[in-house]
Structure formats: structure tokens, C-alpha cells
C-alpha positions in Angstrom: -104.0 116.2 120.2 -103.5 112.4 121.1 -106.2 110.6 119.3 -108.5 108.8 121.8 -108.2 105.0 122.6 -110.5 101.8 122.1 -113.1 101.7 124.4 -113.7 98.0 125.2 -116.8 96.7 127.3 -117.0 94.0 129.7 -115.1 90.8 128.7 -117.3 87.6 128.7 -115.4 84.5 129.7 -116.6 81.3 128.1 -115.9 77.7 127.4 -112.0 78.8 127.7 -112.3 81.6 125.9 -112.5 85.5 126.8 -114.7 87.7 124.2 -113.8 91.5 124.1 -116.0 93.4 122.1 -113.7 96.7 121.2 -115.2 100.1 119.8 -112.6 102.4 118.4 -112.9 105.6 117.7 -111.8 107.8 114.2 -108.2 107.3 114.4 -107.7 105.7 117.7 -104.3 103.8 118.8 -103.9 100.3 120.2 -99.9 100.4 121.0 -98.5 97.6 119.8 -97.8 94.4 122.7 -97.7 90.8 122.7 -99.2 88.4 125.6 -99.4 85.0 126.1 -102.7 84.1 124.6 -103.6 83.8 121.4 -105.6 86.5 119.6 -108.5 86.4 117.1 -109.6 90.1 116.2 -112.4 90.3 113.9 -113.5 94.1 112.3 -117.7 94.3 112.4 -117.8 98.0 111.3 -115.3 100.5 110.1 -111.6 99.8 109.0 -108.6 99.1 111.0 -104.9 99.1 110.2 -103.5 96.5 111.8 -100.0 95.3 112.2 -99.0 91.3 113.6 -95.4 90.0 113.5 -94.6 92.8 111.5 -96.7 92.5 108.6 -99.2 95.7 108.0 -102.7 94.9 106.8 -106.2 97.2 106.3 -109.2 95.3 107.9 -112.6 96.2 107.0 -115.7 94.4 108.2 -115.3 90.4 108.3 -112.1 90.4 108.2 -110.1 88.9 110.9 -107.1 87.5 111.5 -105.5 85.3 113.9 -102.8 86.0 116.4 -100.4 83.3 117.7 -99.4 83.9 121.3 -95.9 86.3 122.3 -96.6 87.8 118.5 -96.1 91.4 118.8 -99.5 93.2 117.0 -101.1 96.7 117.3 -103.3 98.8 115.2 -105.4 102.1 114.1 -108.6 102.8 113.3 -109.4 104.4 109.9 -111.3 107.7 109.8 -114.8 106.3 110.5 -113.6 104.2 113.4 -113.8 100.8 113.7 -116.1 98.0 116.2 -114.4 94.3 116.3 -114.4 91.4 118.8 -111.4 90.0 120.1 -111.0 86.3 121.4 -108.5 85.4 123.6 -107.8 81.7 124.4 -107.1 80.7 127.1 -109.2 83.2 129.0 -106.9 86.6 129.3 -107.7 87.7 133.1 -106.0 90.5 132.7 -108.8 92.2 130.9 -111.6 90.9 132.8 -109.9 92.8 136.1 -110.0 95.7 134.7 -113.2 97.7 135.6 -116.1 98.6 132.9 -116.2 101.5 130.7 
């Protein structure tokens, strides 16, 4: 069985910013990519294994860390799952196109 993805609500653009907030379930994927913005993912709840140019750290709630634009990063969610807010700047119109959970 593929483990199911991060469900994300609506993206919130702000000030030159775009706020995702991101629920993940146990064990969910997020492939690893790069884009041109930079990144800031902070874990609220859970724990999330999460790789960024290469190097492999476990977040757990109030964590974050910082991702400089083209910087390939990805992740999984720990066995309780994991909730975090990303912040994109400048604002990453991709997500906000694409339609609500």
C-alpha cells in the first residue's frame, strides 16, 4: 500500500508571502523537489523526517528550518503524523491554483 499524502488547505497569500498550513498523515510522503522560492517549514504536531540539500533531520513540534530557493528537500511523517506550516516567499502561485482539499 502507498502511504497517503499531505493534505494541505488553502494557501493564504500575505504581505509577499504564501502560508500553507500542511497535515500529514502517519507515514505520508512529500517527494523530494526544489522551486524557486524559499521555504520555511515549521512542525506544530507530530514528527517529520525531513531531508534539505542532502542533509536528513527528525522535526518535532517547533522545529523549523529554512529552505533557500532551487535546494532540493522532501520528507515523511513519523507514525503519529505530523501538522506544519510552510512559508513561501515570494508568494508560490503554484499552490494557490490548485483547488481546496
Amino acid at each position: 500500500m502507498i502511504p497517503p499524502a499531505a493534505v494541505c488547505s488553502t494557501a493564504a497569500r500575505n504581505r509577499g508571502r504564501t502560508r500553507d498550513p500542511c497535515s500529514f498523515q502517519p507515514g505520508a510522503v512529500a517527494p523530494m523537489h526544489h522551486h524557486v522560492e524559499q521555504q520555511i517549514a515549521i512542525a506544530l504536531s507530530g514528527e517529520l523526517t525531513f531531508t534539505a540539500g542532502g542533509e536528513t533531520r527528525v522535526m518535532h513540534a517547533g522545529d523549523c528550518v529554512v529552505i533557500p530557493p532551487h535546494v532540493e528537500h522532501g520528507g515523511a511523517a513519523g507514525p503519529e503524523g505530523c501538522n506544519a506550516l510552510d512559508v513561501f516567499t515570494p508568494p508560490r502561485a503554484g499552490i494557490l491554483e490548485l483547488p481546496a482539499s
